[in-house]
C-alpha positions as CSV (number, residue, x, y, z in Angstrom):
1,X,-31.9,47.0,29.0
2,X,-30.9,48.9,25.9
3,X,-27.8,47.5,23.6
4,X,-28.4,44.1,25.3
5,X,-28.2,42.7,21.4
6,X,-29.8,39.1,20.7
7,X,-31.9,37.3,23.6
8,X,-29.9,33.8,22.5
9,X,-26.7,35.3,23.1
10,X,-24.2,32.7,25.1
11,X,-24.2,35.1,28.0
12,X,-27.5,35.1,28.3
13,X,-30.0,33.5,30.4
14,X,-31.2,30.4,28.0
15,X,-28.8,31.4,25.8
16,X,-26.8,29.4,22.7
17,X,-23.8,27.5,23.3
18,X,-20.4,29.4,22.6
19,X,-18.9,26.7,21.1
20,X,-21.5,24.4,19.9
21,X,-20.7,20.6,18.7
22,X,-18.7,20.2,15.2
23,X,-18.9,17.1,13.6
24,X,-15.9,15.0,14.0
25,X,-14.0,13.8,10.2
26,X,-13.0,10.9,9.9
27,X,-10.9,10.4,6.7
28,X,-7.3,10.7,6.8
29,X,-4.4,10.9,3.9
30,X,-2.5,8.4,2.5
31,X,1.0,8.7,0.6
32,X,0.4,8.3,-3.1
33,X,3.3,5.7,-2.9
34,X,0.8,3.6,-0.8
35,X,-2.2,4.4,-3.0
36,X,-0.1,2.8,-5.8
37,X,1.4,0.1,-3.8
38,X,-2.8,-0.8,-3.2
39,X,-3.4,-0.5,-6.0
40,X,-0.4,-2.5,-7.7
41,X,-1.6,-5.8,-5.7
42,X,-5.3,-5.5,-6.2
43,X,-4.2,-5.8,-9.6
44,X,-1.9,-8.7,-9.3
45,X,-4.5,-10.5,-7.3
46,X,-7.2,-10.6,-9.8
47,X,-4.2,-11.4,-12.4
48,X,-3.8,-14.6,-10.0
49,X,-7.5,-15.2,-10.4
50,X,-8.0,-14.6,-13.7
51,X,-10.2,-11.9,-13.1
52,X,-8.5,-9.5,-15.1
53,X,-8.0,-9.3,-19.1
54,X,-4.9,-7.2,-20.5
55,X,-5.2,-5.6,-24.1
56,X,-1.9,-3.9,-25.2
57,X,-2.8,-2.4,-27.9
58,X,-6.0,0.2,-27.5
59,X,-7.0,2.8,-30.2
60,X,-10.1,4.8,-29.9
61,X,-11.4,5.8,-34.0
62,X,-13.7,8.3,-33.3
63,X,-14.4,10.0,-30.0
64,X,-17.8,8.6,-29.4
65,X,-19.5,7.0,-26.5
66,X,-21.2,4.8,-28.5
67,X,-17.7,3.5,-30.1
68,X,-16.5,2.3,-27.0
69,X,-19.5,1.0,-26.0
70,X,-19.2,-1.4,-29.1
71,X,-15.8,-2.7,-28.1
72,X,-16.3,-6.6,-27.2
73,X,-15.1,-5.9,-23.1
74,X,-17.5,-3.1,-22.6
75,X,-20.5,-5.9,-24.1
76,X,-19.2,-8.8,-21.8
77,X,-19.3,-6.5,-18.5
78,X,-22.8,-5.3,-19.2
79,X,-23.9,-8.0,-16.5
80,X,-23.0,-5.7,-13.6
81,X,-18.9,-6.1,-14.0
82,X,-17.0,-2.8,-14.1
83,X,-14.2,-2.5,-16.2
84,X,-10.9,0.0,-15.1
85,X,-9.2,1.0,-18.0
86,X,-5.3,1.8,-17.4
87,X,-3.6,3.5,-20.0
88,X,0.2,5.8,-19.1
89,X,-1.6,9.0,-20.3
90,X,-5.4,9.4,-21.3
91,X,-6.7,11.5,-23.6
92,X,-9.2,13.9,-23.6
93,X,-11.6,11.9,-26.3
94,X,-11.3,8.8,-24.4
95,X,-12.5,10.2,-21.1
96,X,-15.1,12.0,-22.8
97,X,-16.2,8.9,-24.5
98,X,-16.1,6.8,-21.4
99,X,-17.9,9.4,-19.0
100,X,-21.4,8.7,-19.5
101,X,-20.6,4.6,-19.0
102,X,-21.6,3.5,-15.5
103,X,-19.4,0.7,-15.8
104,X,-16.1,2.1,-17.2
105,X,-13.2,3.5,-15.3
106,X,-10.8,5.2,-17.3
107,X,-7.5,6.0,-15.2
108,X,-3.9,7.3,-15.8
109,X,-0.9,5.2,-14.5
């Protein structure tokens, strides 16, 4: 009985499993082209709605949470609204500044 190793072996009387269960994933990946095709009519369907406000131009003085907290569409969204935030590039100040707001999203198109 010597070099018989661990009683739980597989081989073993009341052993482990060999291949014990794994647990299945679910998620699968999607094209970016689709991601932005998504994401392009979720857009237009809120535009159709009216559930969506565009401002073109959109500086950020000083890199401060609390300065784009005091912008007038961060205030009307406090009542559980989120906001997304779509600018061609972001900067680092701006997604520092909007990190620590539950209710801002600030992403790159």
């Amino acid at each position: 009985m010597t070099r018989i190793g661990n009683k739980r072996a597989p081989q073993r009387w009341k052993g482990g499993k060999a291949h014990g269960p794994k647990p299945t994933i679910y998620s699968f990946n999607l094209n970016d082209k689709v991601k932005l095709k998504a994401l392009k009519a979720l857009l237009t369907s809120k535009l159709a709605e009216g559930r969506i406000r565009v401002v073109t131009d959109f500086v950020l003085e000083e890199a401060r949470t609390k300065t784009l907290a005091s912008y007038s569409f961060t205030k009307e969204s406090q009542a559980g609204q989120r906001i997304l935030l779509l600018k061609p590039e972001v900067e680092e100040s701006l997604a520092r500044s909007a990190s620590n707001l539950t209710h801002l999203c600030v992403q790159s198109v």
